[in-house]
N, C-alpha and C positions, 0 to 999 in steps of 0.2 A: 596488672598482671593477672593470670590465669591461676588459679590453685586447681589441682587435678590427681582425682581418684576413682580410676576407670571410668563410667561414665557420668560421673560427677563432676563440676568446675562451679568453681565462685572467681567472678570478678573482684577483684578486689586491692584497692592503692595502697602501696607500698606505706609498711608502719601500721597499717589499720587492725584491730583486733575483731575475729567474723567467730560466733559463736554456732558450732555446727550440733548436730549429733552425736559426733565422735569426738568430741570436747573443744576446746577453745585454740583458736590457731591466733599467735603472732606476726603477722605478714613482716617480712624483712625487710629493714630502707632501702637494700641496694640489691635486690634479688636478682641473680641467676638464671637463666632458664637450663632446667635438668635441674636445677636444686632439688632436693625432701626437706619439705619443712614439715614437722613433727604438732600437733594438737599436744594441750596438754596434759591427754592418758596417751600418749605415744601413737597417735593411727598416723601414720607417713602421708603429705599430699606431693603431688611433684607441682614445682613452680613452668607453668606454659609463656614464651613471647606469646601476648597479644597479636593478635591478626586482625584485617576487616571484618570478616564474618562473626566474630567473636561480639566486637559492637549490639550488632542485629539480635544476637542471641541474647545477652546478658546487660545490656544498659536497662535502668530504669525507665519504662513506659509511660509517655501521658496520652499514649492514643497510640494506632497502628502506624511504625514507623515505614517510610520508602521502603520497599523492597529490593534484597540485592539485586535482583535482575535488574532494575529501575535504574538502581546508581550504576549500574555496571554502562547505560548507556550514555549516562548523563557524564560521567567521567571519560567515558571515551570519543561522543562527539563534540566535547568542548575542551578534551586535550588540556585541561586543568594541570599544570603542574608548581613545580617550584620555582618561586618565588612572583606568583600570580597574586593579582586582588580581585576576593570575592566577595561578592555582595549573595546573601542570601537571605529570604525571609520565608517563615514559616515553620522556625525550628523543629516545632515539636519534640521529639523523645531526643531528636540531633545526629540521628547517625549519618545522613550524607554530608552535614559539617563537620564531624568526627573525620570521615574517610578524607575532607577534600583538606583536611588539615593535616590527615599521615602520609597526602600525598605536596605539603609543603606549602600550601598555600596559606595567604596570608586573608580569615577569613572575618567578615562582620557576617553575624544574622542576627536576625531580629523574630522574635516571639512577643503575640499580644498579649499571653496570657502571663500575666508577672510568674506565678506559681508553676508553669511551666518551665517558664524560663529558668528558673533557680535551679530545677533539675536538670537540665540542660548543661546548665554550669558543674555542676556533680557529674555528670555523663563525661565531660569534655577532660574533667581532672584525671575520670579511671584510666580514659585513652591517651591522656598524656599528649592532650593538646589544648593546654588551657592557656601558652605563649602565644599557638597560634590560632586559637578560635576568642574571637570577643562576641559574648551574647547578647544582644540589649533587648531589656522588655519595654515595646511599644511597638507604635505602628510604623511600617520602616515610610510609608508614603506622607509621612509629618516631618519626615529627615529629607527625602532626599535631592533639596536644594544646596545641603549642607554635606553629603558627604563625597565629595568627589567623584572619578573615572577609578573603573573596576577594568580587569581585565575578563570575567565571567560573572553573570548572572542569573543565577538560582532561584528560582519561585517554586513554590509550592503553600499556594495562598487563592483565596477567593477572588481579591481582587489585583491579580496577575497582571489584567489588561490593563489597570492604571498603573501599574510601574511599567512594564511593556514599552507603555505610550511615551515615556523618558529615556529609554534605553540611548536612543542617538545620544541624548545626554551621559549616560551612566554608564556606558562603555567606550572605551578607547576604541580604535579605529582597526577593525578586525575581531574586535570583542566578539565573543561567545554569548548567548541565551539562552537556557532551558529550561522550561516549563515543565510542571507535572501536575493535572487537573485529573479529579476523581470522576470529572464528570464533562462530557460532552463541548455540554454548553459552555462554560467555561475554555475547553479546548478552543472554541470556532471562535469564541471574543477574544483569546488573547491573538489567536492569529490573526484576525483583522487589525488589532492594534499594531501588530507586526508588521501589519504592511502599510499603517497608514504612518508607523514611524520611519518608514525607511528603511525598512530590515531584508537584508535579501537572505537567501539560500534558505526562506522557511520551506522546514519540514516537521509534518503532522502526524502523528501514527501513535494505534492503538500497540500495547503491547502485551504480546498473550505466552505464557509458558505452558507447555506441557508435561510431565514427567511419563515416561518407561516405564511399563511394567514387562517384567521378562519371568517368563515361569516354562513348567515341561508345556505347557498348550503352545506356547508361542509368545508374540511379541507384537507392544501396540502399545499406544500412547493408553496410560491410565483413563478410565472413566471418572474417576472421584478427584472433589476437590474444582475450584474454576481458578482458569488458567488467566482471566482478567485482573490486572490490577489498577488500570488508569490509561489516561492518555497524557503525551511526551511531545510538547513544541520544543523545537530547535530553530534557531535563526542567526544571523550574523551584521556586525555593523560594519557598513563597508568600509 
């Protein structure tokens, strides 16, 4: 849950005690949203439901998490919902395994870094999807003779192309893929492995945001800031 004082929030799971400035808050077991929970010199926070965005903002960080733009495509061209199996690797801080699990899905990913990983699991408990996210620390490409048909598959890992190259294996028939490579190269090899496993409907593309700036001059995409985050394979098992 959300604790909230004006533009202030702390994430923070239910029962946990968060030591602020305005003194010490009790988080509730079974919070409300619109509740005022009180610190212990009396400064009122309101309790907020949790949202996706909220993820992105306030999990613990082990490096720069997907962008919502990012997941916002990945969720919508592989149509992820409830009661789907995901495979994903490359956890990192976890927020597009966070979202693809408050959107029902029933998820494995895998982080190499054990010490990542544990945060992961922290991240997974504040969203309150630690039923449906399993994190394991290793390399998911030493499992995956062992773990079955998934109905979507999630990368965002160096070596993408060799799980790719098992997809016909690793996805049911119609299955989902998407990819997210910081870097080029990587894009162009997982696509080939895409086609050299059989994957139709790939599609390849950079994705770039803009932001508005509106003042009395007028109006135009801002100059500051880059609107690059990566590049996004999609593909499908027929």
């Amino acid at each position: 849950m959300l604790l909230v004082r004006g533009d202030r929030e702390f994430l923070v799971a239910p029962g946990e005690e968060l030591h602020t400035d305005l003194g010490v808050i009790e988080a509730p077991d079974d919070p409300t949203p619109g509740e005022t929970v009180e610190t212990h010199l009396g400064e009122p926070f309101t309790v907020r439901e949790l949202r996706g965005p909220d993820l992105f903002n306030h999990f613990e960080r082990t490096g720069a998490p997907m962008m919502p733009k990012d997941i916002g495509l990945v969720m919508g061209h592989t149509g992820v919902s409830g009661a789907d199996r995901v495979l994903d690797a490359g956890t990192g801080t976890g927020v597009l395994a966070a979202y693809l699990g408050r959107a029902g899905a029933d998820v494995t990913t895998y982080e190499q870094d054990a010490d990542f990983a544990a945060v992961a699991r922290e991240n997974m408990s504040l969203a309150g999807v630690s039923d449906a996210v399993s994190v394991r620390a290793g390399d998911v490409t030493a499992d995956l003779d062992a773990l079955g048909t998934f109905d979507v598959l999630t990368l965002d890992t160096q070596d993408a192309p060799d799980v790719v190259a098992h997809a016909d294996d690793l996805l049911v028939s119609g299955g989902q893929v998407a990819v997210y490579s910081p870097f080029v190269e990587n894009a162009r090899a997982t696509t080939q492995a895409a086609r050299d496993a059989g994957l139709v409907d790939i599609d390849a593309m950079e994705t770039i945001q803009r932001r508005m700036d509106f003042d009395d001059r007028g109006s135009r995409p801002s100059t500051a800031g880059v609107g690059h985050t990566g590049y996004l394979l999609f593909a499908r098992n027929p």
